[in-house]
N, C-alpha and C positions, 0 to 999 in steps of 0.2 A: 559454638555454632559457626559452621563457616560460610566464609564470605565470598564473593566467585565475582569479577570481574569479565568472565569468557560466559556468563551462564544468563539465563531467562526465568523468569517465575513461570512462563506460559508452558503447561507440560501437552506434551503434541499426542494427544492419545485417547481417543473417544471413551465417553462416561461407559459405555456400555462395554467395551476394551477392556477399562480398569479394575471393571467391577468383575469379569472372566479371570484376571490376573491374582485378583484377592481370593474368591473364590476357589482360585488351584494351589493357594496358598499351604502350606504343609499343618499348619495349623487349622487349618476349616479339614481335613483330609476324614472322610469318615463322620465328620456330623453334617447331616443331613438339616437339623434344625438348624443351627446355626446358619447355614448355606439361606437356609428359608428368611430366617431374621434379617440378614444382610440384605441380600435384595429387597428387602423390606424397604429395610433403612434407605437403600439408594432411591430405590421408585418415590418415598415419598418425601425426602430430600429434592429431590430432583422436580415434582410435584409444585412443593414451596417457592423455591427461586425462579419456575417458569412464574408463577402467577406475581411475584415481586415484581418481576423483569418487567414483565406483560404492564405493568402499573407505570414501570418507567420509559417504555416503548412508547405509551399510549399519550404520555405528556411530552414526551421527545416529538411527536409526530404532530399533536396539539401544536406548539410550539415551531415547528417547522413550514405548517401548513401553508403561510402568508410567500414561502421564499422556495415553495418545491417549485421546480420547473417542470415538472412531470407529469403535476396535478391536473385530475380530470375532473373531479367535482366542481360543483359549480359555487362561486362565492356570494354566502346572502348578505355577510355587513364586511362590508371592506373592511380592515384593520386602517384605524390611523396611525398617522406618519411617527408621532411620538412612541405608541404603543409596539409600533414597528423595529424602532433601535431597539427596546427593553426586549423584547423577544427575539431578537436577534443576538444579543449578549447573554439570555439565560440559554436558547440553544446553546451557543457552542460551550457554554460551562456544562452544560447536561451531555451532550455528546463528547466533550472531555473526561467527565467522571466515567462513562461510558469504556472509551475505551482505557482507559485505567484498568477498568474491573477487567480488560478484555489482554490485560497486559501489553498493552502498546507504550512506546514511550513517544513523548514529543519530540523532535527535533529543533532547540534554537536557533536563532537568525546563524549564528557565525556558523554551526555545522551546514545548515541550508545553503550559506551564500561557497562553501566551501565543496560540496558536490555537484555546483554550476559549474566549476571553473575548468573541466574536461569532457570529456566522453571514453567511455572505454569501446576496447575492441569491438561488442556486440550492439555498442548504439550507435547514435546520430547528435555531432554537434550541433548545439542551436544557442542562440544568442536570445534571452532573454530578460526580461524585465520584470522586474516583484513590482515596478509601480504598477503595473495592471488590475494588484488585488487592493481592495478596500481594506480588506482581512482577511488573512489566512492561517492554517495549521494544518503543520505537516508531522504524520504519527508512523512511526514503523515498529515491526517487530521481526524479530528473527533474525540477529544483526550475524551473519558468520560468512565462514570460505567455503566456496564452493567449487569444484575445476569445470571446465569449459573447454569444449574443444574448438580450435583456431588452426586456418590455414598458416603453415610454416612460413614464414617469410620469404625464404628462400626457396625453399623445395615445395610450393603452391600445391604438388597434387598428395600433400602429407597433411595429416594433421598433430597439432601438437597439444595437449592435456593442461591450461592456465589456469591455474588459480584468482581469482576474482572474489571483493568483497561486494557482496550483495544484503539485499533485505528482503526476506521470505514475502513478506507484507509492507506494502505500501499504503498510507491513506491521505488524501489530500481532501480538507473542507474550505472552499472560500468563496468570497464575495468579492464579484469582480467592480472594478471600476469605467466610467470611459475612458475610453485610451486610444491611441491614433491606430494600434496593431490591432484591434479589436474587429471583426467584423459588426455595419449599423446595425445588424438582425441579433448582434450578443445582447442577451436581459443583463443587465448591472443592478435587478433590483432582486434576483434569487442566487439564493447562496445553493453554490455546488459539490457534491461528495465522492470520491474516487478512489475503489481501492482497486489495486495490481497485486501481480504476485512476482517475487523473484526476480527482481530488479536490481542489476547490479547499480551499487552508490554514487557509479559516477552518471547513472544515464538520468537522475532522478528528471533533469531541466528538460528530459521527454513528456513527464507530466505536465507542464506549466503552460497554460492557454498562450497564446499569442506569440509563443517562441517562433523564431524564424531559423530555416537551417542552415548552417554553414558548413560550407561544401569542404572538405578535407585537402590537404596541399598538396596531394598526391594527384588528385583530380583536378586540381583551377591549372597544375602545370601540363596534365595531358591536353587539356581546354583549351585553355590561352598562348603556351610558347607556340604550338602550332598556328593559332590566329595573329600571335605577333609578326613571327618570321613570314607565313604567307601572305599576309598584308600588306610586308617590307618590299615581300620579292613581285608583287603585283603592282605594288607603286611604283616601285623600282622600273619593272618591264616599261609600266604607262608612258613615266618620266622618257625613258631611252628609244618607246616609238615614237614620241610626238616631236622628240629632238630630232631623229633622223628623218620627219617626215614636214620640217617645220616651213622648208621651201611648198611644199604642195599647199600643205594651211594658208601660206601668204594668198597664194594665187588662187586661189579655192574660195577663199572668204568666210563668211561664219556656215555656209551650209557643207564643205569641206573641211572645215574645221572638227564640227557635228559628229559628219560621216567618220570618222577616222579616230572618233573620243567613243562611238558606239560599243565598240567591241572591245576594249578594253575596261571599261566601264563595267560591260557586262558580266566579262568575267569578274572584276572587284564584286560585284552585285550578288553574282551565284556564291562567293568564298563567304560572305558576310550572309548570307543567308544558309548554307550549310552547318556555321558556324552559330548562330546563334539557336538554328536547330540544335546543334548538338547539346547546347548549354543546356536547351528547355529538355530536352530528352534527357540526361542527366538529375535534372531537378525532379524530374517525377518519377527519377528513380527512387532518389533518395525520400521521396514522401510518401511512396509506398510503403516503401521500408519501412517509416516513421508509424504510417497507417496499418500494418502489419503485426508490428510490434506492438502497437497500444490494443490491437483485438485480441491476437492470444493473451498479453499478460493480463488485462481487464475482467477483475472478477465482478464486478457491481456496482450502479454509480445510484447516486443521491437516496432516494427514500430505501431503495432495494440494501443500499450499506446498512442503513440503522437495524433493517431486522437482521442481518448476517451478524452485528455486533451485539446484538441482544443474545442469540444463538450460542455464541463463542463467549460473551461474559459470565452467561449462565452455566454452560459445560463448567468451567472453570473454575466456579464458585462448587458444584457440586463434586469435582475430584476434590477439590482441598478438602473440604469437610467429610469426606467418605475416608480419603484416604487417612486422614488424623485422628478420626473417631475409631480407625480399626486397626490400628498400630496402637491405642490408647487401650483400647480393650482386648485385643489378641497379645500382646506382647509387654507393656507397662508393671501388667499386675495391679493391685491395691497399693502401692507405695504412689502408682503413678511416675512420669517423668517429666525431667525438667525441660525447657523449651529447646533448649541447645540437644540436647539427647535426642528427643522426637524430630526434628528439624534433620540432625545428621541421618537417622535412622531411615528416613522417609526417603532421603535422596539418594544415598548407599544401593537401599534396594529397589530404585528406581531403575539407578545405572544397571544393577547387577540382572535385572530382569529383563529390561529393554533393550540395554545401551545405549539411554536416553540420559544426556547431561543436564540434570535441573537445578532451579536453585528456588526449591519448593518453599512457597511464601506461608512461612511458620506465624507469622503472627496474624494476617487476615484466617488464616487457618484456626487458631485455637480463638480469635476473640468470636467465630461466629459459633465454636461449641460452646462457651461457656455463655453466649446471649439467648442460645434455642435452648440451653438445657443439658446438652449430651456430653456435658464434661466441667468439670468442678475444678478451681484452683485451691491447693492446699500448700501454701506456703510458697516455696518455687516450684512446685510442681504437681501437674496436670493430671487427673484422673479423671479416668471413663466414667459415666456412670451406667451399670447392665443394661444391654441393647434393650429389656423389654421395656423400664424406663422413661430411654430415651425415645423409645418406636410413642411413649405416651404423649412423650412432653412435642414431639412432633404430629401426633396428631391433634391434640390438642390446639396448637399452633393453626394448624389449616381447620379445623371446626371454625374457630373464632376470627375468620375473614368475613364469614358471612354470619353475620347476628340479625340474623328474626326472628322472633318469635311472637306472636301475636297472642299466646299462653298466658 
């Protein structure tokens, strides 16, 4: 069974995709039942895990209810302060297992504090501060190179082809603190959910509330060496007219003194107000930018995430079980195979169909055939057992959600 360093368990390929894919399979070629059983199989797979999910949705949302900032309904019994922490602690373990199912990985503090410390070509430096969260986590997936096109250095009206490490998916959950960069209008009492897409690694410190941005050294020298040197040489002028005119000041007194400071002055006045125009025009360059950036890449924020991760857990749960149940049953035979065989076999012809690099998660895969029913361990290894079956032991399964009978 191999092992992948470069790879994802998350296979990027809609259920309904996969199941077209199996389907045109050389093995399904010419039966027509079978074709019928399968989609069987996937509709009511598929069937099952929505109504799991839906149970885990509905207690994620339960649970969230006290800390959505979103929320429109209206609240009949406040939650207490106490009850407050504890539901605040099983959310984010529940929206952790979450995206687990949804193949996201957490990111540690040292990798976090270690994608603050730049900005790449296509973002915006900003200085920020993790004291601002109470608590946070930060989840990605899709960790690879991507190219990017960038203006030449030298030759501005080219462009040049960079490769860039990015994350297809970004997710940020936190609960903010007071903090002095915080505007008085931020709640610190609701926890907040953020996902983006295609983010490259260095720009992550774009997502973090109350970053401030820091302007690049290419621009404070277009900014400031011009305000230094103009300032010098306006001073400069001030100092060399008031000396050559210092006999008139005597005699003049303070209201020829005045006269004669007016107009120098003034110019100093217009250069320092140019100039600090340019600075603020500048900055709102750069927050646009910021503001620009976080619209396109923003796919969903707070309650709107939880149902896109129920969506994506779910797909996910129903390729691995569809895809292992019909690799177990078209191709295994009665001897069955062992987990390393099924495992390579699955991702082989993933590549070879796609050209989709996976690292198809074998074992969430066979322990949920052998808990529904649809595949049997016999020593080291796995056998199907015949779709009609298994089409039982899953309907069986969904009867028995709902028991009443009043008979």
């Amino acid at each position: 069974m191999a092992v992948y360093d470069d790879r994802e368990h998350y296979i990027p390929l809609r259920s309904s995709d996969m199941l077209q894919l199996l389907l045109n399979d050389s093995t399904m070629s010419g039966k027509s039942e079978d074709r019928a059983l399968l989609e069987r199989f996937q509709k009511l797979t598929g069937a099952i895990f929505h109504f799991e999910y839906f149970e885990h949705l509905e207690k994620l949302k339960e649970l969230y209810g006290p800390f959505d900032p979103d929320r429109e309904t209206v609240v009949l019994n406040p939650t207490p302060a106490d009850r407050r922490a504890v539901m605040m602690v099983e959310f984010f373990e529940g929206i952790g297992h979450l995206l687990g199912k949804a193949n996201y990985t957490r990111l540690d503090e040292e990798a976090v504090k270690k994608a603050l410390e730049g900005a790449s070509d296509w973002g915006i430096n900003m200085d920020v501060d993790l004291e601002i969260f109470e608590r946070y986590e930060i989840w990605v997936r899709g960790d690879l190179v991507e190219k990017k096109a960038k203006r030449h250095w030298l030759f501005f009206w080219t462009t040049v082809d960079t490769p860039v490490d990015l994350y297809k998916r970004f997710i940020l959950v936190c609960k903010l603190r007071k903090h002095p960069r915080l505007s008085r209008y931020a709640d610190t009492e609701k926890v907040y959910i953020k996902v983006v897409k295609d983010i490259p690694k260095l720009d992550l410190e774009m997502m973090i509330p109350g970053g401030r941005i820091l302007m690049p050294t290419f621009q404070k020298i277009l900014l400031f060496v011009p305000m230094i040197l103009g300032g010098a040489y306006i001073l400069f002028s001030v100092a060399m007219a008031l000396l050559s005119q210092v006999d008139k000041i005597s005699s003049g007194g303070l209201v020829g003194a005045l006269t004669l400071l007016l107009g120098p002055l003034a110019v100093l006045a217009g250069f320092a107000l140019k100039q600090y125009t340019a600075f603020n025009t500048t900055k709102q360059k750069y927050t646009l930018m910021l503001s620009e950036h976080q619209y396109f890449q923003t796919l969903d924020n707070n309650l709107g995430v939880l149902t896109r991760l129920l969506d994506e857990a779910e797909e996910q749960e129903v390729r691995e079980v569809v895809l292992g149940y019909f690799f177990l049953w078209k191709y295994a035979g009665p001897e069955g195979w062992t987990e390393k065989v099924l495992d390579d076999t699955i991702e082989k012809y993933v590549e070879e169909k796609t050209k989709l690099k996976v690292d198809f998660e074998i074992g969430d895969s066979l322990e949920k055939l052998v808990k529904y029913n649809l595949a049997r361990k016999v020593g080291d290894r796995y056998v199907a057992e015949p779709i009609e079956k298994a089409l039982e032991s899953l309907d069986s399964r969904w009867d028995n959600y709902f028991q009443y009978n009043q008979s």
